[in-house]
C-alpha positions in Angstrom: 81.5 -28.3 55.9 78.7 -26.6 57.8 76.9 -30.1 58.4 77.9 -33.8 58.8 76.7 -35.7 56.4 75.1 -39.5 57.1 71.9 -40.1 55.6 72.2 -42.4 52.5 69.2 -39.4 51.0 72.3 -37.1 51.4 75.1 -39.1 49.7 71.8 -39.7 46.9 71.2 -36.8 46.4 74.5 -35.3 46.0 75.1 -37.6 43.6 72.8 -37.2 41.2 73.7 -33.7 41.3 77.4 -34.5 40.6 76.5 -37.4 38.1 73.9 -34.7 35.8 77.6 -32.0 36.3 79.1 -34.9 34.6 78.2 -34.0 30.9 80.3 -31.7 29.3 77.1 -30.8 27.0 75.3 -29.9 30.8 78.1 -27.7 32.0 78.2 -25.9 28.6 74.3 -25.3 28.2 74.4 -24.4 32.2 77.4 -22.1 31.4 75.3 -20.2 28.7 72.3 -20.3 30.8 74.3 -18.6 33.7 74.2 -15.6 30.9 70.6 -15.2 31.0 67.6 -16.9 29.8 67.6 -18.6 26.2 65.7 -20.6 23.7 66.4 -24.4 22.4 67.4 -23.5 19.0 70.3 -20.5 19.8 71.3 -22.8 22.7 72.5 -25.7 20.1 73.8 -23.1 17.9 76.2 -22.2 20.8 76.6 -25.5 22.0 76.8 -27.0 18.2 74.6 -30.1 19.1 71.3 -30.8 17.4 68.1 -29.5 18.8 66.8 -32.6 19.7 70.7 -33.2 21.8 69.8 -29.9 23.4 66.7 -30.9 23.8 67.5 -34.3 25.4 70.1 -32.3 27.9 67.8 -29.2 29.1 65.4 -32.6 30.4 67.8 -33.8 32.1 68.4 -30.4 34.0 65.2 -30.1 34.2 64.5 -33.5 36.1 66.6 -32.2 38.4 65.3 -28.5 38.7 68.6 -27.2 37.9 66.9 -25.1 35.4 63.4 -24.1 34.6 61.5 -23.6 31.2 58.9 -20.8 30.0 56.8 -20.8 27.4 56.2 -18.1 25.1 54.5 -19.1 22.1 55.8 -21.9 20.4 59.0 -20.4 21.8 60.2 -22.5 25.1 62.8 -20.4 26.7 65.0 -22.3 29.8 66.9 -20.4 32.4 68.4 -21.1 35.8 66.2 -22.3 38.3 68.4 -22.9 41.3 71.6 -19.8 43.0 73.8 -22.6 43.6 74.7 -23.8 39.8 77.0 -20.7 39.7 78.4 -21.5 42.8 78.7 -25.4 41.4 80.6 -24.2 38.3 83.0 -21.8 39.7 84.0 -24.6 41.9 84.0 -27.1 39.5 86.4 -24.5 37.2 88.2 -24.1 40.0 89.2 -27.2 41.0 90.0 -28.3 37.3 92.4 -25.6 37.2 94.2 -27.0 40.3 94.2 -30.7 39.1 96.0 -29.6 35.7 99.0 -27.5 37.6 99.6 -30.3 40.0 
């Protein structure tokens, strides 16, 4: 690690960032996100959740600027907001696929 960590606003923050990875709903709408900025309605068609679920979800990401929302219109479109989620997700794949061939 390139820092020690030791303040309880480190270990709290890192947290809620592994607690909103949690959802499987998060990582998928993050995964489709990761492929370029969308709207709520094709992202619960991907995701097949309601749009109020998706909805619900993208606020939570949101909350914790892990994505970022446009309006255009009536239209609100969400993408990425922060270069690390891919780097969180690849890891996150990653280290699932060494956990299932242990």
């Amino acid at each position: 690690m390139e820092r020690s960590f030791s303040a309880q606003a480190d270990f709290d923050s890192m947290a809620a960032t592994f607690k909103c990875l949690s959802d499987p709903s998060r990582l998928q709408l993050l995964a489709i996100l990761l492929d370029g900025e969308t709207n709520v309605g094709k992202l619960a068609a991907q995701c097949g959740l309601s749009p109020s679920a998706t909805s619900h979800q993208l606020r939570v990401l949101r909350n914790l600027r892990f994505v970022s929302a446009n309006r255009e219109g009536q239209q609100v479109n969400y993408r990425i907001n922060d270069e690390h989620i891919r780097d969180l997700m690849e890891q996150a794949y990653k280290h699932s696929l060494h956990l299932q061939s242990s």
